[in-house]
N, C-alpha and C positions, 0 to 999 in steps of 0.2 A: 504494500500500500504506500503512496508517493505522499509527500506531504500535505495539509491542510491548507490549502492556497482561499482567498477572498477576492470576488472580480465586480466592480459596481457597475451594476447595467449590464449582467449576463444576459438578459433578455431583451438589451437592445443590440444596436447593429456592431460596432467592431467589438465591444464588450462580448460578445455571443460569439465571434469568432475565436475570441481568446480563451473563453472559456472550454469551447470545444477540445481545442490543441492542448489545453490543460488536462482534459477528463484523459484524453485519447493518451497520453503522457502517465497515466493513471494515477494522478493527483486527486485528492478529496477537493471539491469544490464549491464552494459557499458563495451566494451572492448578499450584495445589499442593491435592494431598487427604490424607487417610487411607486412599484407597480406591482406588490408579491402578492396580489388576488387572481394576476393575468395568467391564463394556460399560456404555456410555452412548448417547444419542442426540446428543450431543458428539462420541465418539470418533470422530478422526478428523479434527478441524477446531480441535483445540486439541491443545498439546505438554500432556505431563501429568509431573508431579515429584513423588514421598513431601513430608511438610510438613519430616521432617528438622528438627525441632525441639532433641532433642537434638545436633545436628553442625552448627554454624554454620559452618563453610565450606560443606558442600552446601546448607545453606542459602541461603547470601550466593549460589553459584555460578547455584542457582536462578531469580535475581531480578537474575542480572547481565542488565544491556541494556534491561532492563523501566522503562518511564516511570510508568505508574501502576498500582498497588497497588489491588486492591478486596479487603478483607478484611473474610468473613464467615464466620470462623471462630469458635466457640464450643462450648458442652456445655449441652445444657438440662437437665441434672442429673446430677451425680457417680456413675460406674459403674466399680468397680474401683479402679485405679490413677487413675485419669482423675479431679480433682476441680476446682471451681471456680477455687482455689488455681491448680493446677495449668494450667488454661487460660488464667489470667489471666498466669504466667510464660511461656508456649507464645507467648503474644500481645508479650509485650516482646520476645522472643527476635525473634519474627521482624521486630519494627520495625526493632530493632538491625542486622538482615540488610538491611534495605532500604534503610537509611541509608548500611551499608558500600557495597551494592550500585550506589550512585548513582538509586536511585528518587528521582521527580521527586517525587512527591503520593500519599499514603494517602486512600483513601476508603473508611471503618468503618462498618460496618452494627451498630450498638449497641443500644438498646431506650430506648425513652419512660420518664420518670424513675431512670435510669440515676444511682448517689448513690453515693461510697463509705462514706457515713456510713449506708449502709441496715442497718438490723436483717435483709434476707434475703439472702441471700448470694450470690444470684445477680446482682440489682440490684446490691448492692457490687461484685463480681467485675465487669462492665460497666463501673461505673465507673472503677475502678483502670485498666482497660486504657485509658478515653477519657483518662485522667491521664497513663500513661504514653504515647497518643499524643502529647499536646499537649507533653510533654515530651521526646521524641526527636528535635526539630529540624526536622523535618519537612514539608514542606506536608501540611494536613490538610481533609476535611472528615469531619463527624461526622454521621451518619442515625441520628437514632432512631425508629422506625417504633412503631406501636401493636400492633394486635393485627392479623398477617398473616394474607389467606386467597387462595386460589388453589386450583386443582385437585390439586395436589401435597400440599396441607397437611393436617397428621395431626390438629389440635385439634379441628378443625370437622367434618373426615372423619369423625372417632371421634364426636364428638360426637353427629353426624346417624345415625352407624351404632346407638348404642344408643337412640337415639329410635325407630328402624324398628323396633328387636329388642322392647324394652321398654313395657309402660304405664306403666309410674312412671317418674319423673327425678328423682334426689337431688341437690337443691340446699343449696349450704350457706349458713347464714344465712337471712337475708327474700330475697336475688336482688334488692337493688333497688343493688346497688354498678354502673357500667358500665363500658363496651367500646367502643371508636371504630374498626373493623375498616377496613385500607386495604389496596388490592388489590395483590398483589405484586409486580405487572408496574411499577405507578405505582413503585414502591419504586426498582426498581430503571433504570425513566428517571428519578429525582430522583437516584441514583446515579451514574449516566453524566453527567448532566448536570454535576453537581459537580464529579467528572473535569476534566472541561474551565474549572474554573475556577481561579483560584490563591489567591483568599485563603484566610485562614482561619478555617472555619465550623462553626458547630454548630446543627443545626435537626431540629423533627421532621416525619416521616412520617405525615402524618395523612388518615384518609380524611373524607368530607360527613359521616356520620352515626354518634350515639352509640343506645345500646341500653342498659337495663338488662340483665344476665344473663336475667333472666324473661322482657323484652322479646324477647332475644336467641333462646332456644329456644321461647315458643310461634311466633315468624318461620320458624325453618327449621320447625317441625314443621306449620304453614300449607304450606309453600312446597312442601312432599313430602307431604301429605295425608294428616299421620297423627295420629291422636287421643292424645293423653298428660297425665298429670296429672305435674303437677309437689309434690314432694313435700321440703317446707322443713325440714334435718336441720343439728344443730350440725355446724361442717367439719371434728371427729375423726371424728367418724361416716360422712360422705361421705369420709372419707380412707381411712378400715378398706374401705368396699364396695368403691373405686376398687382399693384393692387386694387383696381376694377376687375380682375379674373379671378384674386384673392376671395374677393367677398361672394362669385359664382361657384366657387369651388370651398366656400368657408373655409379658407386654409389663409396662411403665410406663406405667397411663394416667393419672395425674394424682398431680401433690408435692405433700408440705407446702406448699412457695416458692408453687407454682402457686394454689393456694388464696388465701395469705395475701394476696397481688400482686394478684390478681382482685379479693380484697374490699377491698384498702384502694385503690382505683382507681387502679392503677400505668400501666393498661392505657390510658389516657384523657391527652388533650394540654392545655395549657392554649390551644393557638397555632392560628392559624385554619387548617382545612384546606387540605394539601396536595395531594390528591389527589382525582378527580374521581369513579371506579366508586363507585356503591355497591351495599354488598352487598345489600339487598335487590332489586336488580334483578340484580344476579348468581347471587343463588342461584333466579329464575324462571328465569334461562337455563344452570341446572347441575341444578336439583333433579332431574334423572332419573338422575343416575351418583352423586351425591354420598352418600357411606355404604353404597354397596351393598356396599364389601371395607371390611374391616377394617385401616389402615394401623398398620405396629409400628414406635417409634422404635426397640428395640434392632435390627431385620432391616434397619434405612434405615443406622445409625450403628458396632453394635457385632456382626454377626454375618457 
């Protein structure tokens, strides 16, 4: 029997994939969610705990016996009560628990130029919490991955969904800022992998190949054999449409952050790829499912 490992957000997207290569490893596997009412394809093969954020004894109790920590918990944009702020506190709270707990090693799933000195608030918020790993005592290693895709993944999903639906595509700006896409699965064996290491790291997640935004969408609209014109709008403007379609589809499909991050090429590594899939051969061997439903961050996170 492998160790007693903790992964938050087993039952969502790259947390799920981590968890997997963990069981498959024949690790005991623990999760903490927001969500432990939800069937999964998990359940069952992992114990599951509230995040218990606000009650740090249930929380420390959580994570008592647990060696390593995979946290990949966040908010891809402020809903409610729920704010960057806010997740960036959620995130000390529970290092603090890991530490009382006797966790061995933190392994954080952060994002590619992660700064707390960023003008967007997301990027800061990232940062603050790699800060506050590095400052909790910790063993640590640090994942910042670029732009994920996988079957599970709502940007690309959505993305390829209004390419089918749509002839136009509003792009903001010229589309010539890029995107270094790395597959999710890689993500999370350089995860594991880390795990089992003990220094203390910080590296990114990178797949082979970059793309302009333009480059980016006539590929998948190649890849699914659909004809569309892409159509170059200032990013207020692609923000207002994003959300006029938003509110037809009650969803969040794209922020301010999101916009601003894409064009100032947040999305992009400086460091030689990590990662081997590339997407353009992944989406020949998806293009028949990928955008046929419509994926909603609120139905995945808040409803």
């Amino acid at each position: 029997m492998g160790e007693l490992v903790a992964v938050t957000g087993a039952f969502s997207y790259t947390g799920s994939y981590i968890a997997q290569r963990l069981l498959a490893a024949g690790h005991q596997v623990r999760t903490l969610t927001g969500h432990p009412e939800r069937a999964d394809r998990l359940s069952g093969r992992v114990s599951v705990f509230p995040y218990n954020f606000e009650k740090p004894d249930e929380l420390r109790r959580s994570l008592a016996g647990v060696a390593t920590l995979y946290n990949t918990y966040w908010v891809r944009f402020p809903r409610g009560a729920l704010t960057f702020e806010t997740a960036v506190e959620n995130n000390r709270a529970l290092f603090r628990a890991a530490a009382e707990a006797g966790v061995r090693r933190v392994v954080h799933i952060s994002v590619s130029n992660a700064d707390e000195s960023s003008p967007l608030p997301y990027f800061a918020g990232k940062g603050k919490v790699e800060a506050a790993l590095r400052a909790s005592g910790l063993s640590y290693a640090i994942l910042r991955p670029t732009l994920v895709f996988g079957r599970e993944d709502i940007l690309l999903n959505n993305i390829t969904w209004l390419l089918r639906r749509f002839p136009v595509f509003a792009v903001p700006g010229d589309g010539c800022y890029r995107l270094q896409p790395v597959y999710v699965d890689e993500v999370a064996a350089l995860a594991v992998e880390a795990g089992g290491r003990t220094d203390n790291v910080v590296f990114d997640a990178v797949g082979p190949e970059t793309f302009t935004y333009n480059e980016l969408l006539r590929l998948i609209a190649e890849k699914i054999g659909c004809r569309m014109r892409l159509l170059h709008l200032p990013p207020t403007v692609v923000r207002s449409c994003a959300g006029v379609l938003g509110l037809l589809v009650r969803d969040v499909l794209l922020t301010r952050e999101e916009i601003a991050g894409l064009m100032a090429n947040l999305l992009v590594s400086q460091e030689p790829p990590t990662a081997e899939t590339r997407l353009s051969h992944w989406l020949e061997e998806n293009a028949a499912s990928l955008g046929r439903r419509y994926a909603s961050e609120l139905s995945r996170h808040f409803r």
